[in-house]
PAKENU-726060 format. One record per residue (C-alpha): z negated, x negated, y. Coordinates in steps of 0.05 Angstrom, whole numbers, plus 5000, padded with zeros to 4 digits. Each point is the difference from the previous one (the first is absolute). Example, Ala and Ser with C-alpha at 12.3 -4.5 7.8 and 13.67 -1.06 7.14 Angstrom:
BEGIN
484447544910
501349735069
***
This chain:
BEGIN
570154193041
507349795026
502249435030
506749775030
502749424972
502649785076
498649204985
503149455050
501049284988
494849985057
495250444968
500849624926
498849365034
493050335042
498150344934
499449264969
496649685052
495250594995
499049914925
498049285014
495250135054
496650634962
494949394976
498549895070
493150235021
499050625047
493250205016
498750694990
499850275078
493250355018
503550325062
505350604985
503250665006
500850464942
506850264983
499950604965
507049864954
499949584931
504049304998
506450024982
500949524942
504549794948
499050084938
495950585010
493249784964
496150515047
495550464959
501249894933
497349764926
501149274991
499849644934
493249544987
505349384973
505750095052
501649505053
499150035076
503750625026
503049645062
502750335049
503050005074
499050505066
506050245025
497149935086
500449525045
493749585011
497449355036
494449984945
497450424937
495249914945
497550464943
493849964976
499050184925
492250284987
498150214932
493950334985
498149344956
500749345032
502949685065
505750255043
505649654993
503949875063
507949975005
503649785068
507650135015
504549925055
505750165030
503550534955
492950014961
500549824929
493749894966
499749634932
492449974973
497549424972
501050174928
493049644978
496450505035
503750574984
499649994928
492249795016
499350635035
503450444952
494949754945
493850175044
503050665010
501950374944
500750765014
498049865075
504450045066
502249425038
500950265075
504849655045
499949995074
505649875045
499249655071
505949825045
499949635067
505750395036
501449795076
493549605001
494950604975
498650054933
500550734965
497450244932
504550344955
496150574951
498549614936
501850204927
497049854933
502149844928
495450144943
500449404946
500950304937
497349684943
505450204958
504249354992
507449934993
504749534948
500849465033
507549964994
505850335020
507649834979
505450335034
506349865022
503849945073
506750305013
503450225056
499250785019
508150154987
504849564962
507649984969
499249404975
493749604986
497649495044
493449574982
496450374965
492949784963
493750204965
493349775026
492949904986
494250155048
492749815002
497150635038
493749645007
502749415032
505850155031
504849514972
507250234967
504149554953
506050044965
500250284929
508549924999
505250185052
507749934999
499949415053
503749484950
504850605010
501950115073
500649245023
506050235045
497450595045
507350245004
499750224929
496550494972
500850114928
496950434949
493949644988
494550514996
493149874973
495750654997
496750414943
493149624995
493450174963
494949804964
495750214934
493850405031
495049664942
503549364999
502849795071
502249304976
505850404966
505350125052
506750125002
505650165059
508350075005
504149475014
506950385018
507349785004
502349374957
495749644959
495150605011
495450294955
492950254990
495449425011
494350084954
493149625012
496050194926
494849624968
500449345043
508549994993
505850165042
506350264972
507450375014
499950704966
506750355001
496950704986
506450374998
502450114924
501850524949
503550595032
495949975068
505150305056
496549525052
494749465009
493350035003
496450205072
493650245014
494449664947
493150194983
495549514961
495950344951
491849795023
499449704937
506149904960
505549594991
504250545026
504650145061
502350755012
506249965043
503650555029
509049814988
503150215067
506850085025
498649975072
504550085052
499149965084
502050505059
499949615066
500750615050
503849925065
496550595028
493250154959
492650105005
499649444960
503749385005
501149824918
499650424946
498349714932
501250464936
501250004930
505550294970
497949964923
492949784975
496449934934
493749674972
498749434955
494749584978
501049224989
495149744955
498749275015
497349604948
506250384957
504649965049
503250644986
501750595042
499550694972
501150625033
493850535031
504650575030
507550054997
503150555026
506350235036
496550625034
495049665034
498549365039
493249634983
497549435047
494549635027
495149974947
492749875000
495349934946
492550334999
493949495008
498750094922
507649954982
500550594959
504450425055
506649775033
500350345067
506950085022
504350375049
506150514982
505650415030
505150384968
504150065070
505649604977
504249785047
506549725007
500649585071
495349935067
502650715026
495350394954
493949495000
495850455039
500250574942
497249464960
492250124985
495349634953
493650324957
495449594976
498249884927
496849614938
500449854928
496149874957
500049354956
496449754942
498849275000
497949964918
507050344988
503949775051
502750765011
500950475058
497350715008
503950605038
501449945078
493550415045
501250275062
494749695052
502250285062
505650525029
503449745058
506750304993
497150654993
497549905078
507149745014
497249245001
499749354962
494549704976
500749224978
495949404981
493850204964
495149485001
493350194962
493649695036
497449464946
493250334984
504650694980
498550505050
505150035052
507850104998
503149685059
507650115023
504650175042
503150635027
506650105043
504950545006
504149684951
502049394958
496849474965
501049375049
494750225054
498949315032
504950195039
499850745013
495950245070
498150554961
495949644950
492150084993
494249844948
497450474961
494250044950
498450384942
492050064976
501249954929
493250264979
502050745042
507249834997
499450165072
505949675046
500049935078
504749595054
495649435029
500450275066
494249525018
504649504994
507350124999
504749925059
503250705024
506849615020
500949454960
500149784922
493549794962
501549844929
499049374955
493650044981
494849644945
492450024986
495349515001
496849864943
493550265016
503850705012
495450005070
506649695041
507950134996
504449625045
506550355018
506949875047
501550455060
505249875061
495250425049
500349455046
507850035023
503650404938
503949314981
494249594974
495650054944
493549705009
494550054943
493250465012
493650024966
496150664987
493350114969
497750634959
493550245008
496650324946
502150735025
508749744995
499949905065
504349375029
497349625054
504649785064
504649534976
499349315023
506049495010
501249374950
496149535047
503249305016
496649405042
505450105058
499150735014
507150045020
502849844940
503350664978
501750165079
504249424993
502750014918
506450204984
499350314933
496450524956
494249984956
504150274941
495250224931
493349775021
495849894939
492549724982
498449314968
493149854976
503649324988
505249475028
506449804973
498849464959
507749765004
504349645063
506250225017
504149384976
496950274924
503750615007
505749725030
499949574940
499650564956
506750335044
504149454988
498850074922
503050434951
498050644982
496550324947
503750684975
494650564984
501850404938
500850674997
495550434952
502050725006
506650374958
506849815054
503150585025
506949735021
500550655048
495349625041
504049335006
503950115066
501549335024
496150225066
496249345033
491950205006
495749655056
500049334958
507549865003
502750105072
508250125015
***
């Protein structure tokens, strides 16, 4: 469902009083006429699979009313009642909710609509959501940044509780950008955590006095990963589920902002390898180094023995030929007793159907592949032509979500839950400039549920944020650490890693990676 962000000064200002009288009490009218259209809400929340553990799914009514109140009935307990006015949000009292949820596992919760329009009340046909009892981790990080940028303006990585609806700060480059005039290259991106161990964290710190800020075994530190012969920094990491070790794909990446384009920026890499960084050693040694090929975005396999990975060998030389630039998807093997690598496995073909296939993400319990799939490159967050895709790995079987995906717009950015039932993922459906965050369960045929909008106590939250959900990921846990400790951390020296693997001065170029910005 679409809706036009066509928002007034007038209308922000109704839209609060609203939110504030949606405690008010409206009695549910015995006297109406039937009208034979569903409401028009935002976020849509209309028919679909909700989370036993998530928070209230607020929302608001796009008419014009006098009154309006939605009664909640589940099939166990009392109806809960919800009154709005004005521009009709409706926030539900979160005590209630979650009690309702809990009484109705794998039941429907039906929701009627009733609107007093010109002084007669109407009722609007009402629409159910089935509570799942399938929870989802608790947490999701992520980070805000504006849809299109030449230079970086405040840019941060969060933390939100899903269940109730509360976001704090995990670090952002505020300290940075005191003076709105300047914006410097101050980036903070590349966050994730270790799937078995979510205490362990790490994320970039880019520009000067930047670095990978590592969170391991109750300790911050400053790792300068880039060492040895490596052409560029580190980029895209991977925690091993269990080890002390960080896959990271080195990247020389480069941008296109188009003038005239389908899309508006164009992110691509221009030479990439893989490396693992093995923490408690802190050494880096090389996985795949080649010249013919670019490797990036790695993923490891729940059990750690595979590295899934995506590859090209359309080499390009500048943004003209980025669109003959397609990605297949692959893993190696590795032996954790030996600390050794197998021989790269094709997974899936996408070239071969004149596409790109990116981001494999394997569900935590082993049987599905997730990714994405666009007509070409690697950086789909931004390209309209992006959609999920899933392999069965049991029948090696792959389909496009179509159950899900947006015809017009990119979905991409994707990341289980660790019960493998839930995966949240980013899509701008909405307008094509904003990425907002979706949820989507998976029955136990593979088949995704209606996605379901990151749901925030003001239900106009994202109508009215300026910025993209950017990597969504799962948390079973907080972040145990406050900003000022990283900052802390920033403002120290560095540690250098080592480098572990035989140097190849061919690949010393002098070329600055994603960790050192010019």
């Amino acid at each position: 469902m679409m809706i036009e962000m066509k928002y007034t000064l007038n209308t922000l200002v109704m839209a609060g009083a609203c939110f504030l009288l949606a405690a008010c009490s409206t009695n549910i009218p015995t006297s109406f006429a039937e009208k034979d259209v569903e409401a028009d809400i935002y976020p849509d929340y209309a028919n679909c699979v909700v989370p036993v553990n998530i928070a209230p799914i607020n929302f608001f009514w796009r008419v014009s009313a006098e009154e309006c109140v939605v009664p909640i009935t589940p099939e166990n307990g009392d109806v809960v009642k919800v009154s709005g006015n004005g521009e009709n949000a409706f926030q539900i009292p979160s005590a209630k909710w979650k009690n309702m949820l809990s009484a109705n596992v794998g039941k429907n919760l039906k929701f009627d609509v009733y609107a007093k329009q010109k002084g007669q009340w109407f009722h609007y046909k009402p629409f159910s959501n089935m509570v799942s009892p399938d929870s989802i981790d608790r947490y999701l990080t992520y980070r805000l940044i504006e849809p299109s940028y030449m230079g970086t303006g405040e840019i941060g990585v969060y933390q939100y509780d899903i269940e109730n609806n509360e976001q704090s700060v995990i670090f952002d480059n505020h300290q940075s950008h005191k003076d709105p005039n300047v914006r410097g290259q101050k980036c903070v991106n590349c966050h994730t955590a270790q799937r078995n161990h979510p205490e362990n964290k790490m994320f970039y710190y880019r520009g000067a006095n930047g670095g990978l800020i590592l969170t391991y075994n109750g300790q911050v530190k400053k790792i300068n990963t880039r060492t040895g012969d490596m052409f560029a920094g580190t980029v895209y990491p991977a925690w091993h589920p269990n080890l002390p070790l960080i896959a990271f794909s080195s990247n020389i990446i480069k941008q296109s902002f188009p003038t005239f384009a389908y899309n508006k920026i164009e992110p691509y890499d221009m030479r990439s390898d893989l490396v693992l960084y093995d923490i408690e050693k802190n050494e880096v040694t090389a996985i795949l180094r080649t010249k013919n090929s670019q490797e990036t975005n790695p993923n490891w396999s729940p059990d750690g023995k595979y590295l899934y990975y995506n590859s090209s060998d359309s080499l390009i030389n500048s943004a003209n030929s980025l669109m003959n630039m397609r990605y297949n998807l692959f893993r190696i093997a590795f032996n954790p007793d030996s600390m050794t690598w197998g021989k790269p496995e094709m997974v899936y073909d996408a070239a071969s159907k004149q596409r790109s296939a990116t981001y494999p993400r394997v569900s935590p319990d082993g049987r599905y592949l997730l990714f994405t799939e666009a007509f070409y490159g690697t950086s789909t967050q931004t390209n309209k032509t992006a959609d999920l895709f899933m392999t069965d790995l049991q029948t090696m079987k792959t389909r496009p979500l179509n159950e899900i995906n947006c015809l017009t717009e990119s979905d991409s950015y994707h990341d289980w839950s660790s019960g493998s039932k839930w995966f949240v993922y980013s899509s701008r459906r909405f307008d094509g400039n904003y990425a907002r965050s979706y949820f989507s369960h998976i029955d136990a045929e593979g088949k995704a549920s209606k996605p379901i909008q990151l749901p925030h106590e003001d239900p106009k939250h994202d109508l009215n944020l300026l910025k993209c959900y950017n990597v969504t990921e799962f948390s079973t846990t907080p972040v145990k650490f406050m900003p000022n400790d990283f900052q802390s951390v920033i403002n120290s020296e560095e540690i250098k890693a080592t480098y572990g693997s035989p140097i190849n001065p061919e690949n010393t170029d002098g070329i600055s990676g994603a960790t050192q910005m010019k």
